[in-house]
C-alpha positions in Angstrom: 40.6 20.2 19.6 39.7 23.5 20.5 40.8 27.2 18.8 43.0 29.6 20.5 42.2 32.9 20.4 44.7 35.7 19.8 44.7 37.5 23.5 43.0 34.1 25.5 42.5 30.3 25.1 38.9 29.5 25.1 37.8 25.9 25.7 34.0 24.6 25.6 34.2 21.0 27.9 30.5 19.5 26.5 28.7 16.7 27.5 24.9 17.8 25.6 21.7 16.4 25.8 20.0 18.0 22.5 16.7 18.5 22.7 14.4 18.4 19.5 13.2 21.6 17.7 9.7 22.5 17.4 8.3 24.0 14.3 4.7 25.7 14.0 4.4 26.0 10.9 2.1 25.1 7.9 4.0 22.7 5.5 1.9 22.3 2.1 2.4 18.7 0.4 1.6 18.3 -3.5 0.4 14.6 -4.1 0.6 14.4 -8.4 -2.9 12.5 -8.9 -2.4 10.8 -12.5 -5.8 11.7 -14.0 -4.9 9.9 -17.3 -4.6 6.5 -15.6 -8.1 7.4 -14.4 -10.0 8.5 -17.9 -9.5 7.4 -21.3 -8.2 10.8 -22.9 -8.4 9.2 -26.4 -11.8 8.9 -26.3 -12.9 12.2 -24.2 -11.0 14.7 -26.6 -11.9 12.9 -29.8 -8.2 12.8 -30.6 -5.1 10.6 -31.1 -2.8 10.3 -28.0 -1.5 7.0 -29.0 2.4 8.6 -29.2 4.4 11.9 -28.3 4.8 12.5 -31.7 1.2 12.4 -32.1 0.5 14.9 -29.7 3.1 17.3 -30.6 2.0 17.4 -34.2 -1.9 18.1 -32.5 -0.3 21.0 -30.4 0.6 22.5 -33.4 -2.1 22.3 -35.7 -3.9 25.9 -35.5 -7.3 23.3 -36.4 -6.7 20.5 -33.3 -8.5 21.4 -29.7 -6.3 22.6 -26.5 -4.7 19.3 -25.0 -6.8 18.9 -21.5 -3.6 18.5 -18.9 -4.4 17.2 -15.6 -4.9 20.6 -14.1 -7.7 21.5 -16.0 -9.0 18.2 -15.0 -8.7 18.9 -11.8 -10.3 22.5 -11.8 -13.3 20.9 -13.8 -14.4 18.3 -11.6 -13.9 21.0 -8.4 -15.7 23.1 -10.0 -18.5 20.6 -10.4 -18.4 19.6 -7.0 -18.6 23.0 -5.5 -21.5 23.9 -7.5 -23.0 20.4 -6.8 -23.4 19.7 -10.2 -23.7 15.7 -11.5 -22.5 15.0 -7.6 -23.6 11.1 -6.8 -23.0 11.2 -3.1 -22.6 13.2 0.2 -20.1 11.8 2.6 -21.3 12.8 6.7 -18.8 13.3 9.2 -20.0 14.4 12.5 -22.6 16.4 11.3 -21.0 17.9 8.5 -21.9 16.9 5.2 -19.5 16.9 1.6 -21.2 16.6 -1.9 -18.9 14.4 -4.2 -18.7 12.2 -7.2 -18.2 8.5 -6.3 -16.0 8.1 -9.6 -13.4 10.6 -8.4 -13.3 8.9 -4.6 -13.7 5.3 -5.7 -10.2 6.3 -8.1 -8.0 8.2 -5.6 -9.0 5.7 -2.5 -9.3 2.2 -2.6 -11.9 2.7 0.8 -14.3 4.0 -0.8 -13.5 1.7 -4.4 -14.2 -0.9 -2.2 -17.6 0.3 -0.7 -18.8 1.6 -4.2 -17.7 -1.7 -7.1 -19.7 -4.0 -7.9 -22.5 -3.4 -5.5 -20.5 -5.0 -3.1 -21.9 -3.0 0.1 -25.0 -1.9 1.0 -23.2 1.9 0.5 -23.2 1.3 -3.2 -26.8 2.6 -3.9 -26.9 4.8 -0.9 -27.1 8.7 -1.9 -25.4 9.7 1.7 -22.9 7.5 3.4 -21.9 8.4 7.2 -18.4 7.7 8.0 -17.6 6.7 11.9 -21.0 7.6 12.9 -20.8 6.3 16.2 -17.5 8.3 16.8 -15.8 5.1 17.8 -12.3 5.8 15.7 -12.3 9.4 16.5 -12.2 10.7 12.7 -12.5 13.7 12.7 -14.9 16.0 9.9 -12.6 18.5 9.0 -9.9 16.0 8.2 -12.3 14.2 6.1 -13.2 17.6 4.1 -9.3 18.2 3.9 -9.0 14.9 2.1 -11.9 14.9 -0.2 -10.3 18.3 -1.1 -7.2 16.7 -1.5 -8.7 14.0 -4.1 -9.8 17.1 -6.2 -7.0 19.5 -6.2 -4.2 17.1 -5.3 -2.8 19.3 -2.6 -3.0 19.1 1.2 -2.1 21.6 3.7 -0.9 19.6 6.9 -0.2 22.0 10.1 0.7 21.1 13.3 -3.3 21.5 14.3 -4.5 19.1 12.4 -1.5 16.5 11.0 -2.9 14.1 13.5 -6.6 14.1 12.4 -5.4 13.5 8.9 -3.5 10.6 10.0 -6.3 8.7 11.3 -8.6 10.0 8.8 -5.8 8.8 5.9 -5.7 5.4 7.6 -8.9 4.7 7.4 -9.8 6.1 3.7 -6.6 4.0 2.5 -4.5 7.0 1.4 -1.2 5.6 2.3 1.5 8.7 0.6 -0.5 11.1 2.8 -0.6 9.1 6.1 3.4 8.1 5.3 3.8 12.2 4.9 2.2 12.9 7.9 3.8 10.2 10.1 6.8 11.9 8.9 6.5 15.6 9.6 5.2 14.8 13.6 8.6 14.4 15.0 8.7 18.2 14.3 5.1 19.0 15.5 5.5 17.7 19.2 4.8 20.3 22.0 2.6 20.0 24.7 -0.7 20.3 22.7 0.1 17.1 20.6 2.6 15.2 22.2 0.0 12.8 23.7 -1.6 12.3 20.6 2.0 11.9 18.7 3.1 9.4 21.3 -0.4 7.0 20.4 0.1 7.5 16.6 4.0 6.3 17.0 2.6 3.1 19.1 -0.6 2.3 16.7 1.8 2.7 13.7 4.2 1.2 15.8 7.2 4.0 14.3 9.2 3.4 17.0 11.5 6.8 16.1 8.0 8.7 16.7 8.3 7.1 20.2 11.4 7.8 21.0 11.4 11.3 20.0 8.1 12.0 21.9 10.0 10.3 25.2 12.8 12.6 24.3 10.3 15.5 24.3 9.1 14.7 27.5 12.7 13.9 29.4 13.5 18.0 28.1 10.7 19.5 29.5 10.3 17.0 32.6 9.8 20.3 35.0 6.8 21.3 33.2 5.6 17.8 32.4 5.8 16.7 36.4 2.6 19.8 36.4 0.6 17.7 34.1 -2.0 15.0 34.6 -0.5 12.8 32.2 2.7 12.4 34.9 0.2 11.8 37.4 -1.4 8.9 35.1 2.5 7.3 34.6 2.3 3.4 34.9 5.2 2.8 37.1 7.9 1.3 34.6 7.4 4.3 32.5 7.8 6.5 35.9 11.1 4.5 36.3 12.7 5.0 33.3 11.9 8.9 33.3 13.4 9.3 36.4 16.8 7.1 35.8 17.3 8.5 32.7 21.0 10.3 33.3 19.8 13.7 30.8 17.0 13.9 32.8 16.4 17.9 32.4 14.9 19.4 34.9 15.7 23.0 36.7 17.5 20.5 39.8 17.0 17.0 41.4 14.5 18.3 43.6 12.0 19.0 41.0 12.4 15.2 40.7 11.9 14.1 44.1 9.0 16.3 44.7 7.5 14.4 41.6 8.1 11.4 42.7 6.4 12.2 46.1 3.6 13.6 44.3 2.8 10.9 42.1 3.0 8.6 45.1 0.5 10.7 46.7 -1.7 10.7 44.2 -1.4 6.9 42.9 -1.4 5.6 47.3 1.7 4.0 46.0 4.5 5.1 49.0 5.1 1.4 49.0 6.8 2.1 45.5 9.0 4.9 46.8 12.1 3.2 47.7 12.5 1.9 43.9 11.6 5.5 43.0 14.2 6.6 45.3 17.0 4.5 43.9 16.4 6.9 40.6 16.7 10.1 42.7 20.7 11.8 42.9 20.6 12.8 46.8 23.8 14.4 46.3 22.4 17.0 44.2 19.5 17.7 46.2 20.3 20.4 49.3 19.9 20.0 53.1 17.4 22.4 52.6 15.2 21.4 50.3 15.3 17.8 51.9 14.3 19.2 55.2 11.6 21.2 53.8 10.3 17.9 52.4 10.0 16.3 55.5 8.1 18.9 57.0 6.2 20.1 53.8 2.6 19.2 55.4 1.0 19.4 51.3 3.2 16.2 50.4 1.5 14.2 53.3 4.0 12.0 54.1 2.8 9.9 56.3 4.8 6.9 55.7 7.2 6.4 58.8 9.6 4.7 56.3 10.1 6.8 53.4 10.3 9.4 56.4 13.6 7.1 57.4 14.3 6.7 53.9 14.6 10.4 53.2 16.3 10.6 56.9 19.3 8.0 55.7 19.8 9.1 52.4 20.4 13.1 53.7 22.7 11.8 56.5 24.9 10.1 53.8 25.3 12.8 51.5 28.9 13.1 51.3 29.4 17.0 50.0 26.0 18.6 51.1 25.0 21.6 48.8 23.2 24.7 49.8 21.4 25.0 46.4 19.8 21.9 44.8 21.3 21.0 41.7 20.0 19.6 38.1 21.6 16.1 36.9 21.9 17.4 33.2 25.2 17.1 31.9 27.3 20.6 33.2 29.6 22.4 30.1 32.5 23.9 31.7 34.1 26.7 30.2 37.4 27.8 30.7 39.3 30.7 30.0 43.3 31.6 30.0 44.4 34.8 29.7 48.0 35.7 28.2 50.2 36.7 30.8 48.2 36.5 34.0 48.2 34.4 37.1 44.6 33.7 36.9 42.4 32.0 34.8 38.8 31.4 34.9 36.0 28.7 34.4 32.4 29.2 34.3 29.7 26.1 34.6 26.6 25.7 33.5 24.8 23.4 35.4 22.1 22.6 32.8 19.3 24.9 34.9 17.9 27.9 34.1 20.3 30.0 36.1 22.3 27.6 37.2 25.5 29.1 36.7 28.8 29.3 38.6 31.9 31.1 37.7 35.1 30.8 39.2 38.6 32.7 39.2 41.2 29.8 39.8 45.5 30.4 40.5 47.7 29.2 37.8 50.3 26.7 40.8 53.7 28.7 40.8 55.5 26.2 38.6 53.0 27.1 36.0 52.7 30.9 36.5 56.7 30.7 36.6 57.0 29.4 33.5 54.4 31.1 31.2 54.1 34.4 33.0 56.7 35.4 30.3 55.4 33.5 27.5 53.6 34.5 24.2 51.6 32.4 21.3 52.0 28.8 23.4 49.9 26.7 22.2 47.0 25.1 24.5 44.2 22.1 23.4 41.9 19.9 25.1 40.7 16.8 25.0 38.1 14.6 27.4 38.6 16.6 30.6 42.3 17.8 30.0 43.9 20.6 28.9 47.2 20.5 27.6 49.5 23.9 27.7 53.1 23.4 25.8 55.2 25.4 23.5 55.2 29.2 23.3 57.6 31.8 22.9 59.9 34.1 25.5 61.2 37.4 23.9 64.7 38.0 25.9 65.3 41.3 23.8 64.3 42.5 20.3 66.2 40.7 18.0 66.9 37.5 20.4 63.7 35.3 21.5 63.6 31.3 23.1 60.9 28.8 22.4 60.1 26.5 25.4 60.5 23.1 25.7 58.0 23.1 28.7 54.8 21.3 29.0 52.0 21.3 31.8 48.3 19.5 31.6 45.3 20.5 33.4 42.7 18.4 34.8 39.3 20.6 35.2 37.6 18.0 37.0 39.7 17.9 40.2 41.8 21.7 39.3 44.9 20.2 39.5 48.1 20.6 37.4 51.2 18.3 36.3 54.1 18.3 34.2 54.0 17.5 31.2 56.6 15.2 28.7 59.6 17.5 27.2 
């Protein structure tokens, strides 16, 4: 139902297609590690901890030491590490190298618990430990460094820069909050720099959402995408679902041809173009544009039957356009002045600039009727608009409501009576 305004009836006819926000932005994430499930506290402070009660009474004793919180536990062993002092182990990365203590890496990751227990790997005695030295897993140093921080300080700073790094690093040091964090902020970090690397993540992990949204991502910026080698690089299914998806956004339908051309081009797969094809709205595409196709020597069409294909498809267009047109969903708006025998609508086509406005005659049996009319009420609904009601002021002190009722179709501009 839309809102009438006092002076004209606005309506917004809407089919949208959202498109995901992007954020660039640093989001920090505070992971509470429990350092009192990791030390005995009893016996490092020399005191009783066995109760609340206990501990309050300690507090307030002028003679009983500061309690040691898990801050200052924290700060200590950072400090320590920083300065390299009692530090067991240096973890290598790439090149880079990161003093540590195994205690505190063997308590906050079960990786490393693993490699250190018990003298169950060769690692356990070794003063320097390499992690994917060969590079195979693609983990990545500073992601490493950010974690080893994290195990410290208990506070990671994920951007959209380096949220992927920490996933993988995360995986593979066993740190399953942070990689479930991280997973969960990407659907906000995809752009153009990440949303390859998004898109593995999703099918590794196998977070299907993370998929879809990076698809999504894709299908709204499919006129830049179609410049990029990853388009080029499309298996064929995947090509095939871009291009028949209906919200397919792109600046018009021959964006989408040309792309399809071009990725033949480049695959030697014009055997594939008549399935392409079927994907492809002719009707939005102009004689012009398909004519300069055919004779565009840069898309090297040498095929004689995509040629003919191209040929029949133009020659049964049934409403040929002079301007090619995008197959994102159009949003019609319409507006209806008080008191005047026109009334407008402007389209949006879903390109940039793709905009068409239009003045349109109220029929006489409409402008008849409400030419006199004040304050009659108007609504829409699908791709209706239905006009009733309103007021007719004879004199000052006499006035007649109407009974009258009329409904417009904006789809094929035509008018009808409505019930009285």
């Amino acid at each position: 139902m839309s809102t009438i305004a006092p002076q004209m009836a606005l309506f917004h006819f809407d089919f949208p297609t959202s498109a995901p926000s992007i954020l660039d932005s640093c989001v920090t994430v505070c992971f509470d590690l429990d350092f009192e499930s990791i030390f005995d506290r009893q016996n490092l402070i020399g005191i009783n901890m066995s109760s609340h009660e206990d501990a309050t009474a300690s507090e307030e004793d002028s003679d009983s030491p500061e309690v040691l919180d898990d801050a200052r536990f924290r700060q200590g062993f950072d400090d320590m590490r920083k300065s390299g002092e009692m530090t067991d182990v240096t973890i290598t990365v790439g090149g880079k190298s990161f003093p540590a203590h195994k205690l505190i890496l063997a308590a906050c990751s079960p990786y490393f618990r693993g490699m250190f227990r018990d003298n169950n790997f060769g690692e356990a005695n070794m003063k320097t430990i390499a992690i994917d030295p060969e590079g195979q897993l693609g983990i990545k140093a500073t992601a490493v460094g950010q974690l080893i921080d994290y195990m410290y300080t208990g506070v990671l700073d994920l951007s959209f820069k380096n949220v992927v790094d920490i996933i993988w690093a995360a995986d593979l040091l066993q740190l399953p909050d942070v990689k479930d964090q991280a997973l969960s902020s990407l659907e906000d970090r995809i752009n153009f720099e990440t949303y390859l690397d998004i898109g593995e993540v999703g099918n590794v992990f196998n977070r299907q959402k993370l998929v879809m949204a990076v698809n999504r991502f894709i299908r709204q910026s499919f006129d830049d995408f179609t410049e990029t080698s990853a388009f080029l690089d499309l298996a064929f299914p995947d090509l095939m679902n871009y291009l028949s998806h209906k919200s397919l956004n792109t600046s018009s339908e021959y964006v989408i041809l040309k792309a399809a051309i071009r990725w033949c081009r480049h695959n030697d797969k014009f055997d594939l173009f008549p399935k392409l094809a079927d994907c492809i709205n002719f009707e939005l595409v102009s004689v012009h544009d398909l004519c300069e196709t055919l004779k565009d020597k840069a898309d090297q069409i040498t095929d004689p039957a995509v040629k003919s294909l191209i040929l029949d498809r133009m020659q049964n267009i049934s409403q040929p356009l002079t301007t090619s047109r995008p197959r994102f969903p159009s949003h019609t708006l319409i507006a209806m002045p008080y008191r005047s025998k026109t009334f407008f609508a402007i389209t949006f086509h879903g390109g940039l600039g793709s905009i068409e406005f239009e003045a349109r005659e109220f029929p006489d049996m409409v402008n008849d009727h409400i030419n006199s009319l004040t304050n009659y009420n108007v609504c829409s609904f699908d791709n209706l608009v239905y006009l009733a009601g309103g007021t007719n002021y004879i004199n000052e002190s006499e006035s007649q409501y109407s009974s009258h009722g009329f409904i417009y179709n904006i789809l094929d501009n035509s008018w009808a009576m409505g019930p009285r």
